[in-house]
C-alpha positions in Angstrom: 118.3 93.1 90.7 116.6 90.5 91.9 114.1 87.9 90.0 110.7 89.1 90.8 106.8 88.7 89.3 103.8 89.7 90.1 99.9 88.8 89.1 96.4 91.5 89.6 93.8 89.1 89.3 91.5 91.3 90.6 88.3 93.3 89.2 88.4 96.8 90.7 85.9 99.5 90.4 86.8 103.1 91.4 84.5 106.0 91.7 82.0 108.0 93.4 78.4 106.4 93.7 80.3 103.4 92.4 78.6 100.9 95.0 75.4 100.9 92.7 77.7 97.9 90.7 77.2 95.9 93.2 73.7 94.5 92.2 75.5 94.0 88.3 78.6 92.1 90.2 76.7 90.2 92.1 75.3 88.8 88.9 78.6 88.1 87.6 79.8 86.3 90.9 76.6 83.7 89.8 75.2 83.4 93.4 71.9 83.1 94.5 72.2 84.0 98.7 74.4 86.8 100.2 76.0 87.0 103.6 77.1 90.7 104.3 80.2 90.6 107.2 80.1 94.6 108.5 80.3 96.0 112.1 77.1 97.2 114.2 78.2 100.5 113.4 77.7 101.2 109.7 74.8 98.6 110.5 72.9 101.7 112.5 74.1 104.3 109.7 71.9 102.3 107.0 75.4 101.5 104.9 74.5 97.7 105.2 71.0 98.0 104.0 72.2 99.6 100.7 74.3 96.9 100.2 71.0 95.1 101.0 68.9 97.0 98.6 71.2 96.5 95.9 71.3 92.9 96.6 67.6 92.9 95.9 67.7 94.7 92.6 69.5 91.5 91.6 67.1 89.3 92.9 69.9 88.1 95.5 68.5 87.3 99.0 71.1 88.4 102.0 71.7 88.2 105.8 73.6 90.3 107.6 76.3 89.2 110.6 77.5 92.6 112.2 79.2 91.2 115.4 82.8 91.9 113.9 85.1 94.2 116.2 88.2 96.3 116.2 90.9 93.7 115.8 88.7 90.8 115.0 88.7 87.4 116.9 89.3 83.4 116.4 85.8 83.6 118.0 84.3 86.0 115.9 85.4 83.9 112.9 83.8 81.1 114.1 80.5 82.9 114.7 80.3 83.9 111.3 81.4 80.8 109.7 78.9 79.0 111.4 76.0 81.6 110.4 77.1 81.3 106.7 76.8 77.9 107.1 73.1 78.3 108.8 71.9 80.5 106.3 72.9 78.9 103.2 75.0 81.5 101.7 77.0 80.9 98.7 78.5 84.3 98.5 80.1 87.0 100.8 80.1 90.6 100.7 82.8 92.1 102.9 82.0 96.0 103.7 83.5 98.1 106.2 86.9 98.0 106.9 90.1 96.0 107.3 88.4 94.0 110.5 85.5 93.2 108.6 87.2 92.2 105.4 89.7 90.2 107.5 87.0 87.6 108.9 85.1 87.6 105.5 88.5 86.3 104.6 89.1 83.8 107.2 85.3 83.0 107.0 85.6 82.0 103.1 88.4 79.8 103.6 86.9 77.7 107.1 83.6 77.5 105.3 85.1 76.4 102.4 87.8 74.0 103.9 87.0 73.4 107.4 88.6 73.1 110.5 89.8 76.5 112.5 91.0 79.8 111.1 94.4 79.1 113.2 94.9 76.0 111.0 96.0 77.8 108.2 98.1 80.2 109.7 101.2 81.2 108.3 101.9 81.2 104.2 100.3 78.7 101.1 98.2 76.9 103.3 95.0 77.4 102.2 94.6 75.0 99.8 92.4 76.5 96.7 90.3 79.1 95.7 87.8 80.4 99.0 84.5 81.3 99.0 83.5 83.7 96.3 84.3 87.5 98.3 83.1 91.0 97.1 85.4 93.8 99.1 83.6 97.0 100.0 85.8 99.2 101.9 84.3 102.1 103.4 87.6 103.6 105.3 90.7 104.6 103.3 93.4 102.7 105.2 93.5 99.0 105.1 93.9 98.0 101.3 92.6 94.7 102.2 90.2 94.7 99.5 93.3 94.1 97.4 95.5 92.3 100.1 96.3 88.0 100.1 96.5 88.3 104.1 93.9 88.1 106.6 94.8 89.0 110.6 93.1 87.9 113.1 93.5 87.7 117.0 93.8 84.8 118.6 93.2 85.7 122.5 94.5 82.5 124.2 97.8 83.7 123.0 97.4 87.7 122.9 98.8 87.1 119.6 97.6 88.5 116.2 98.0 85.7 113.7 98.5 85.9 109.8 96.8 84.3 107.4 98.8 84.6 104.1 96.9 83.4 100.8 96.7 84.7 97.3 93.3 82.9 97.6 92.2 84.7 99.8 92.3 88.1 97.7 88.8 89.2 96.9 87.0 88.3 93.5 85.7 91.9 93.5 86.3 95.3 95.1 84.4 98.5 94.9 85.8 101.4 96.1 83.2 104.1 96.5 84.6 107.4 98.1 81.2 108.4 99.4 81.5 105.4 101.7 84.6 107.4 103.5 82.6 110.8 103.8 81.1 110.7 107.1 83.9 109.1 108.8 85.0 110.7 112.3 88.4 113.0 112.4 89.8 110.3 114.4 88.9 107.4 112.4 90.2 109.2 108.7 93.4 110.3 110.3 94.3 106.3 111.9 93.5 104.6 108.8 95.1 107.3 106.3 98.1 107.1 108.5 98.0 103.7 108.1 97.7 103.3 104.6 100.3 105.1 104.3 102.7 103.5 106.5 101.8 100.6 104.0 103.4 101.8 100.9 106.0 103.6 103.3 107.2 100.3 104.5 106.6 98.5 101.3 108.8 101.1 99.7 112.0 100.6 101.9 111.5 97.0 102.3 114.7 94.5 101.1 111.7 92.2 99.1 110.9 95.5 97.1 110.9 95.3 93.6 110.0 98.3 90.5 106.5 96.9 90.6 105.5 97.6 94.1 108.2 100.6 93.9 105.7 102.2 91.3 102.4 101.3 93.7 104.4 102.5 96.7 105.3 105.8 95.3 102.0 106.7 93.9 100.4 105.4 97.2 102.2 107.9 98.7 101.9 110.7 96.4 98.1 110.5 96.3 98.2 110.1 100.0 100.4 112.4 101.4 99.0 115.1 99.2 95.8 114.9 100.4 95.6 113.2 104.5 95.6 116.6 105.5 92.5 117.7 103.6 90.6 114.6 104.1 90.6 114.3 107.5 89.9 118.1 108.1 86.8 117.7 105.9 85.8 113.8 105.4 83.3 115.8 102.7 86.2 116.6 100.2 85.3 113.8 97.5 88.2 114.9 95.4 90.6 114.2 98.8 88.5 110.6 99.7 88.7 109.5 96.3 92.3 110.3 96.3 92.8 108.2 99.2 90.9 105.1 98.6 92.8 105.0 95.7 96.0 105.4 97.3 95.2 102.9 100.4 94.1 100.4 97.1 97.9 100.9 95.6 99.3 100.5 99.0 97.5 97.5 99.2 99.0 95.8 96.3 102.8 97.4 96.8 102.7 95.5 100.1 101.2 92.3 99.1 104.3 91.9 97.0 107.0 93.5 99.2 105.3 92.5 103.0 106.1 95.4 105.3 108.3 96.1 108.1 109.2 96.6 112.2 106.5 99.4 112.3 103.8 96.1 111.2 105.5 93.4 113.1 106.1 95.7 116.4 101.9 97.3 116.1 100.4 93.5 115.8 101.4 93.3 119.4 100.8 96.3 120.8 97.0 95.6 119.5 96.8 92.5 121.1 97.9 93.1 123.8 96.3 96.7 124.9 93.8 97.1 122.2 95.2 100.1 120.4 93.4 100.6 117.0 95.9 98.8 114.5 96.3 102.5 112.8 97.1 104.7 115.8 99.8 101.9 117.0 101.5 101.9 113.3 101.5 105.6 113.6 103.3 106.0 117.6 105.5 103.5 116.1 106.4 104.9 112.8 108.9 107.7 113.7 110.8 105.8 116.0 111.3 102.9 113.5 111.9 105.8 110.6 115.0 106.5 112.7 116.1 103.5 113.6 116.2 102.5 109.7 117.9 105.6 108.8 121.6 104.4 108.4 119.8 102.2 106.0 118.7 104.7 103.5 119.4 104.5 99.6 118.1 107.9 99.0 114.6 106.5 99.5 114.2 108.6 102.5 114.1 111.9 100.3 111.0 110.8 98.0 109.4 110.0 101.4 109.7 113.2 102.8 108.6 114.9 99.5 105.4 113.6 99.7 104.2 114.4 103.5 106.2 117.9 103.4 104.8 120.9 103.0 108.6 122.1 102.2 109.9 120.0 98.9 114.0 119.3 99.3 116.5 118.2 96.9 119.2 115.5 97.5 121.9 118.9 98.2 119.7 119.8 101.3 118.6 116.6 102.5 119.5 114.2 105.3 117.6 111.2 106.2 116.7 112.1 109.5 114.8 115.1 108.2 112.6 112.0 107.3 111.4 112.1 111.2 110.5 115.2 111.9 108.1 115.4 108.8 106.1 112.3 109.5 106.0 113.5 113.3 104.8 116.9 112.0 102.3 115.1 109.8 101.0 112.8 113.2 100.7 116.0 115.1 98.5 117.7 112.1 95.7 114.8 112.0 95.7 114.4 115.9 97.7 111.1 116.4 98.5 111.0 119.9 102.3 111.4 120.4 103.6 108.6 121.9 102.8 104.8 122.8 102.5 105.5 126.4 99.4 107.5 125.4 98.1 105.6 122.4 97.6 102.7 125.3 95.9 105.1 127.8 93.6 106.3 125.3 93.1 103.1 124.3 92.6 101.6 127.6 88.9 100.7 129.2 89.8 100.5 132.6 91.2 103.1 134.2 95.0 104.0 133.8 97.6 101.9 132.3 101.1 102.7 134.0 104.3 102.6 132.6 105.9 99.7 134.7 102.6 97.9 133.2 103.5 98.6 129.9 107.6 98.0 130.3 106.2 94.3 131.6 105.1 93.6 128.3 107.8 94.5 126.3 109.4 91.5 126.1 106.5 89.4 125.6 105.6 91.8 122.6 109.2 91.7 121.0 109.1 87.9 121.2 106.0 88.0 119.5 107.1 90.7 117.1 110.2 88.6 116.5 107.4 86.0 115.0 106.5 88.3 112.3 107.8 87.7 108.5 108.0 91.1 108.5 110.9 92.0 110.6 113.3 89.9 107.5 112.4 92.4 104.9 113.2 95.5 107.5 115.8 97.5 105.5 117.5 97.3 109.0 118.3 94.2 110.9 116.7 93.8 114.1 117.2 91.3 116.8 115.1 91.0 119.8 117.0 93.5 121.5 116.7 95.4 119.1 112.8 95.4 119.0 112.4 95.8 123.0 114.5 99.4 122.5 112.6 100.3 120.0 109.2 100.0 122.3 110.9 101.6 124.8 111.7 104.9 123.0 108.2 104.9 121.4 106.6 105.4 125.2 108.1 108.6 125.1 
């Protein structure tokens, strides 16, 4: 076994109504001026102005920046580094989901160090602790409330870079599962599937160790057992609760063990044609599943006792069993089926055709090819490799 270690710095709060803590952290964090980072939607749902109100129980003044999209900008960083600046914050609250967490990120570390976001791309270069960062995740998929990354897409490139940091994990999170109850079918199913594909690929990955083994598997037990019931009825606190928690272990199994091809192959795809980070993970995952295959240690079996409704033992088990449960669980919480029409749904103007797509390709496996990711792959993969691998996702 190899020489590993690990470190939870964190303060975590779990539990329902559990966002009332925030006026009592606040506190703790010592600041006097807040600047929430959310998105215009839970803005118009009245999410932020809790956050708000509980700010003011503290005596804590806030302002809001809720100009933060679906696979967040180098723009949009810069936006809201330059408000924080403006309004004389000295504290963030991060609250939505991964996008929003992601530039509260980015915007802690500019703010606090200057320069652009795409200076400290890559690993260990940001050079001390960021700007003090309470995480409020109100989906049940990104785990970046307990994640040292922060992705961001840099448009002059079509390329989604990393930010790796264990500054830049948060100070505080609160998980709240009443924050995940209104959530749309479509939106609980992309980020579930996504959380899981986290501790999946954290799980098989070669920089694995018995730490983020234990997060993976429970990750996946909590989610797997209850993605189906949560996205049928986004009201089932027992079945939110259950997977916030499980996108949190996720979170921290992959921060130690990175992921795989399914991560380093999506990053592109979103960059390129705007597919929500979750859906392309999840047209990607059984294709990659398969590929790995020949790989297995027996991990494959645990997998597919989590997601399937049918519980195996080794005697009756093959690996490629894998596939056709996590392509039976897609089909269940309405993923579409294949990349060709994760792209189209995806896509704003008009239809994108397959000889569009296949022109891409290569441009996307050279980029996928940049990810750290692709090393830990229980598989090895050269560019090659990672082209085929798009290719038999379209279908």
């Amino acid at each position: 076994m190899n020489e590993y270690s690990f470190s939870i710095p964190q303060n975590i709060i779990v539990g329902k109504n559990s966002l009332s803590k925030l006026s009592e952290i606040s506190k703790k964090i010592g600041g006097s001026k807040a600047l929430i980072i959310s998105g215009p939607n839970l803005l118009k749902m009245g999410v932020v102005q809790k956050a708000i109100d509980y700010l003011n129980e503290a005596d804590i003044k806030s302002e809001v920046f809720t100009e933060v999209e679906a696979n967040p900008s180098v723009s949009t960083v810069e936006k809201a580094t330059e408000f924080y600046k403006e309004c004389a914050a000295d504290f963030i609250v991060a609250l939505g989901g991964g996008s929003p967490m992601d530039v509260a990120k980015a915007v802690g570390v500019v703010a606090k160090y200057g320069g652009s976001i795409t200076e400290y791309e890559g690993a260990h270069k940001v050079p001390g602790k960021i700007v003090p960062l309470i995480a409020i995740p109100t989906t049940a998929g990104s785990g970046s409330e307990v994640t040292a990354f922060s992705v961001i897409t840099d448009h002059s490139r079509n390329y989604k870079l990393t930010v790796f940091s264990y500054e830049l994990l948060p100070t505080y999170a609160i998980l709240d599962p009443m924050m995940i109850t209104t959530a749309p079918a479509s939106v609980a199913a992309a980020c579930g599937i996504d959380a899981f594909i986290h501790a999946e690929e954290a799980y098989i990955s070669t920089a694995a160790s018995p730490f983020s083994e234990a997060m993976s598997e429970k990750a996946m037990e909590l989610i797997g057992g209850h993605i189906r019931r949560y996205v049928a009825n986004r009201g089932d606190i027992e079945s939110a609760e259950a997977m916030m928690t499980g996108s949190l272990f996720a979170g921290i199994a992959f921060s130690f063990a990175r992921l795989g091809n399914v991560h380093a192959m999506s990053h592109p795809v979103s960059a390129f044609f705007d597919v929500a980070h979750g859906v392309a993970n999840a047209v990607l995952l059984p294709v990659i599943a398969e590929y790995n295959a020949i790989a297995d240690n027996g991990k494959y079996l645990k997998i597919y006792n989590y997601i399937s409704h049918i519980k195996l033992d080794k005697s009756e088990f093959e690996p490629y069993m894998l596939v056709e449960a996590i392509r039976e669980l897609c089909t269940d919480i309405s993923i579409p089926a294949n990349l060709y029409e994760a792209i189209n749904n995806a896509s704003k103007s008009g239809e994108v055709t397959m000889e569009e797509i296949e022109e891409k390709i290569e441009a996307m496996a050279i980029d996928a090819m940049n990810s750290g990711n692709i090393l830990v792959n229980p598989r090895t993969s050269k560019q090659k490799d990672i082209e085929n691998l798009y290719k038999a996702a379209l279908l």
